[in-house]
C-alpha positions as CSV (number, residue, x, y, z in Angstrom):
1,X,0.0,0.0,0.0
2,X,2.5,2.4,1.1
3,X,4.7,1.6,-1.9
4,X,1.6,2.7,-4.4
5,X,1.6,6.0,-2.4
6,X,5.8,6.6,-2.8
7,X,4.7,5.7,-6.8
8,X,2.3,8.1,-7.4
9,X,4.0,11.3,-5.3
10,X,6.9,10.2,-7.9
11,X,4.6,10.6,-10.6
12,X,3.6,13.8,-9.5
13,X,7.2,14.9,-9.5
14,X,7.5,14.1,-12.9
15,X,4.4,15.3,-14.5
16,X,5.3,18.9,-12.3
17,X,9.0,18.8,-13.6
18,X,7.8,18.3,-16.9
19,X,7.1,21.8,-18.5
20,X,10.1,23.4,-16.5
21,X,12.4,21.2,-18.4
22,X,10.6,21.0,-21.9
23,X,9.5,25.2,-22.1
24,X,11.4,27.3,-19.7
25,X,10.2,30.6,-20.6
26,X,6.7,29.8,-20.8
27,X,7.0,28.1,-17.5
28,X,8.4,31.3,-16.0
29,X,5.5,32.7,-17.7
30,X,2.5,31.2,-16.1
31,X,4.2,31.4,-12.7
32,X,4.2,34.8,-13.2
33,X,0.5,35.1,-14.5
34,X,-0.6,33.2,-11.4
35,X,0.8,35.6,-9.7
36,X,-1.2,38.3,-10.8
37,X,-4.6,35.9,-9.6
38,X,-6.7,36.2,-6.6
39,X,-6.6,33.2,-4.3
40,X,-10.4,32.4,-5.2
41,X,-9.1,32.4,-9.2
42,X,-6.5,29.5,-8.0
43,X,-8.0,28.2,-5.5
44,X,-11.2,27.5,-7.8
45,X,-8.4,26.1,-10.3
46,X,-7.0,23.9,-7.9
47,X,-9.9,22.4,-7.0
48,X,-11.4,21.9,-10.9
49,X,-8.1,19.7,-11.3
50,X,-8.5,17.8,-8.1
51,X,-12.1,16.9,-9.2
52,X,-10.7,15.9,-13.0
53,X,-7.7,13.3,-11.2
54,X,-10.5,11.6,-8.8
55,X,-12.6,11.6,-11.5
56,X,-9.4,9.7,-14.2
57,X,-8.5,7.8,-11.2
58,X,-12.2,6.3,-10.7
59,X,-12.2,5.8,-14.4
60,X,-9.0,4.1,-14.8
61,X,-9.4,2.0,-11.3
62,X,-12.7,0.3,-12.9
């Protein structure tokens, strides 16, 4: 169990570390125009995307 939980924060660290290494600039980009959004704006973001992974992972689990 705990060794599926080590796998997928790894796979979180590659999937974050991807657009870093492929697009620099436009990674430094879109830090810098979250920077400009209101914690509601990427709060509401964050949440979206956590709703879109449960939703995969029940997909892909059944």
């Amino acid at each position: 169990m705990w060794n599926d939980w080590w796998i997928a924060f790894a796979l979180v660290l590659v999937v974050e570390g991807l657009l870093p290494a492929m697009n620099p600039r436009g990674y430094r980009r879109m830090v810098q125009l979250l920077g400009t959004k209101d914690d509601r704006a990427i709060r509401v973001m964050g949440l979206i995307l956590m709703i879109i992974g449960a939703i995969a992972i029940y997909f892909l689990k059944s």
